[in-house]
N, C-alpha and C positions, 0 to 999 in steps of 0.2 A: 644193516649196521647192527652189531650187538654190540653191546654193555653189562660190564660183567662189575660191579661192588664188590670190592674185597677190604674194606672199613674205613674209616677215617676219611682224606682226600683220593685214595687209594682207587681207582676206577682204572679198569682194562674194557679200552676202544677196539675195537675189531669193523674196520670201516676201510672195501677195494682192496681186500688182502693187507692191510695193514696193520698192523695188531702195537696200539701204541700204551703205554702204562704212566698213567699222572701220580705224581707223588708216593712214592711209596713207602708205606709204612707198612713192614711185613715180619714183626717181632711184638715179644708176649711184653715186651715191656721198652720206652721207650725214656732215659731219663728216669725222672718219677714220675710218669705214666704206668698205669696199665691197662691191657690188655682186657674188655671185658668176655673176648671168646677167644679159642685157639687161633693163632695166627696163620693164614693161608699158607700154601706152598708158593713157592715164587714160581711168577709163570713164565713159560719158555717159548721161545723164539719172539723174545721182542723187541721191534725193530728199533722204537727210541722212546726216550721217558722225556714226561714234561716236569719241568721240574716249575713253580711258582714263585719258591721264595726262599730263604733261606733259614728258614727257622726250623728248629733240630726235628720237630713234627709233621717234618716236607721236606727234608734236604736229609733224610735219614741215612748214613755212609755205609753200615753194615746190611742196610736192608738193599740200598744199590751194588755194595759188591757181591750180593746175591744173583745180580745179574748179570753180572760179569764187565772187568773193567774197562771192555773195551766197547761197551754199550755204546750208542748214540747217546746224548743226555744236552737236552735245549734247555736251558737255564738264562736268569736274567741276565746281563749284562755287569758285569763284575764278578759275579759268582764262580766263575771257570777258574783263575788262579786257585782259588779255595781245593778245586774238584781236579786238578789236574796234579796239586801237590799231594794229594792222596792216591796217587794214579791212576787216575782214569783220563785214561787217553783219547778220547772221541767228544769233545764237548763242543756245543756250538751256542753262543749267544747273543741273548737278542735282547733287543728292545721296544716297547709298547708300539706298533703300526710296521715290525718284521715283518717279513715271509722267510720261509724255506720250504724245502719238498724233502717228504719223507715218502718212498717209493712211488708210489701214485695221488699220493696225500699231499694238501699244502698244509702248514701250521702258521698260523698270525696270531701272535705276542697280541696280547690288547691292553690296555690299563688298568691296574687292580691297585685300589685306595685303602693303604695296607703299609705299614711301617714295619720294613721288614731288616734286622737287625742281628747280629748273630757272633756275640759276646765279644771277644777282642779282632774278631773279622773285620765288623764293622757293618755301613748299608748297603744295599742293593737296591733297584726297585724289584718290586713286587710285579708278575705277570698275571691275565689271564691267558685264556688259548683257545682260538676258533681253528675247529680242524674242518674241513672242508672237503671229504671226498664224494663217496656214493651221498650222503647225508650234510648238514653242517649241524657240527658239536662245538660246546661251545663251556668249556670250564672254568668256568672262576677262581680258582685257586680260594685262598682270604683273601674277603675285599667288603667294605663298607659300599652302601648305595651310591651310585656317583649320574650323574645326570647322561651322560654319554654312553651309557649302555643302551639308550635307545638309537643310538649309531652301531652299536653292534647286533642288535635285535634282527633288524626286518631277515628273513629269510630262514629262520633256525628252525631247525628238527629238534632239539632237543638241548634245555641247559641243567651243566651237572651244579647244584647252586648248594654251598653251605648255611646251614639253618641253626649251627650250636655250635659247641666248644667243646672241653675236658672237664674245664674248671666250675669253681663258683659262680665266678661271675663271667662274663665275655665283654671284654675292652673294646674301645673304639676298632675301626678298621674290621670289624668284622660282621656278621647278618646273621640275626636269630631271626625263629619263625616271623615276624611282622615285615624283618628286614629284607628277608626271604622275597616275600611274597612283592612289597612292595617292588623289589629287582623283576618279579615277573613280570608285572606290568609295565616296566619299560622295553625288556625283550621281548615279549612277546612270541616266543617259542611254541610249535607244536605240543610239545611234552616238556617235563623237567623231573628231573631225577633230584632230592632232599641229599646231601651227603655232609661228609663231617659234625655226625651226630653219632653217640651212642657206643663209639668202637673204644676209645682210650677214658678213663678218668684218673685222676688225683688217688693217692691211698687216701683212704677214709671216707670217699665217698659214696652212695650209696652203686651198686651194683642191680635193684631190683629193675627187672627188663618191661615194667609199667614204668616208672620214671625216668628209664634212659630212652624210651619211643616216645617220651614226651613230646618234645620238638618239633620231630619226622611228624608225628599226628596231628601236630598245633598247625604246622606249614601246609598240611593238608586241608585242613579245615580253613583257615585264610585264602588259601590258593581256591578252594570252591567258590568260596563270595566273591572273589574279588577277582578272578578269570575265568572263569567256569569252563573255557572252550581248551586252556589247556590242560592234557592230559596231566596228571602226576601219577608216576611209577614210582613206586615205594616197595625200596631192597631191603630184604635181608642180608646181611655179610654172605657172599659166596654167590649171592642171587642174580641172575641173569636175566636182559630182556630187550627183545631185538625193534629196532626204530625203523620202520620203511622210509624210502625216502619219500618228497612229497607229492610225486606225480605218482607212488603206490599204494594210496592211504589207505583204498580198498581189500 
């Protein structure tokens, strides 16, 4: 299984020939965001996007009709009218304890503790996503610590776990480095991969690439004390790194 970071929640799975894309943010500016490095190219031949929640920094419209609008696209449960009135014609959703199969892939919806909102739309719930092919991955979208991710734990290869923000500060429903960590220790994961750090800020804030690896560095360091047997993989934007499954560790 490979794992490719392409910034923000932005992760491309490659797991049994299946090549899935979470969240995509794939533009220099999002809102009033920016972009703090050149934006990827969109990548191609993807079979379906997970989408988490609907907030304009994961439910990006311009960066999905980069993929064309007849993608696959799993979304939470109310989110589809949103995505089908902008036409895209292939959406499928779910809610916290789904299945579906994406080629040889299953995908299961999990819980994410996350107030997810999205101006005169309205709510949604918020998902994670455990994929489960050669490997199980397992992404959190935004999600604050919630006691029941040690019900999604036992068996994981790898979790893609957010550890920062954009902004000044980060609101409830969401995990910085401590929040991070703590989350590992209820999963329990072979690896985990720090994401949703470093890729967008606010105008005006600073850009120096020692304070925006803050986070990724801080969750590395918590993650040593406090699990030491899991792996942490630590991307740069564009950076790749392949997860055996567990009976290949060797």
């Amino acid at each position: 299984m490979r794992l490719t970071w392409l910034g923000h929640s932005t992760v491309l799975i490659e797991d049994g020939g299946v090549r899935l894309l979470t969240d995509p943010a794939l533009r220099a500016r999002i809102g009033h965001l920016r972009r703090n490095s050149p934006p990827p190219a969109p990548p191609a031949d993807i079979d379906a996007v997970l989408l988490s929640h609907v907030h304009y920094d994961h439910l990006d419209l311009p960066s999905l009709r980069t993929l064309g609008r007849d993608r696959l696209l799993l979304a939470p449960r109310g989110a589809g009218s949103l995505l089908r009135r902008k036409g895209f014609s292939a959406v499928e959703e779910l809610l916290p304890g789904e299945r579906t199969s994406v080629g040889g892939v299953t995908v299961r919806a999990t819980h994410a503790d996350h107030d997810a909102q999205r101006s005169l739309f309205g709510k949604t719930p918020a998902l994670g996503f455990v994929v489960e092919g050669e490997t199980r991955t397992y992404f959190a979208g935004d999600t604050g610590v919630f006691p029941e991710m040690a019900e999604i734990g036992p068996g994981l290869d790898v979790a893609l776990l957010p550890v920062a923000g954009w902004g000044r500060r980060l609101p409830p429903g969401h995990l910085d480095p401590a929040g991070a960590a703590e989350a590992l220790g209820l999963l329990r994961p072979r690896a985990a991969v720090p994401i949703h750090w470093g890729t967008y800020r606010q105008v005006g804030m600073s850009s120096d690439p020692e304070r925006v690896r803050g986070p990724a560095e801080e969750f590395l360091r918590l993650a040593g004390e406090q699990t030491p047997d899991v792996r942490v993989i630590l991307l740069a934007v564009g950076e790749s790194a392949e997860v055996a499954a567990a009976g290949h560790r060797g």
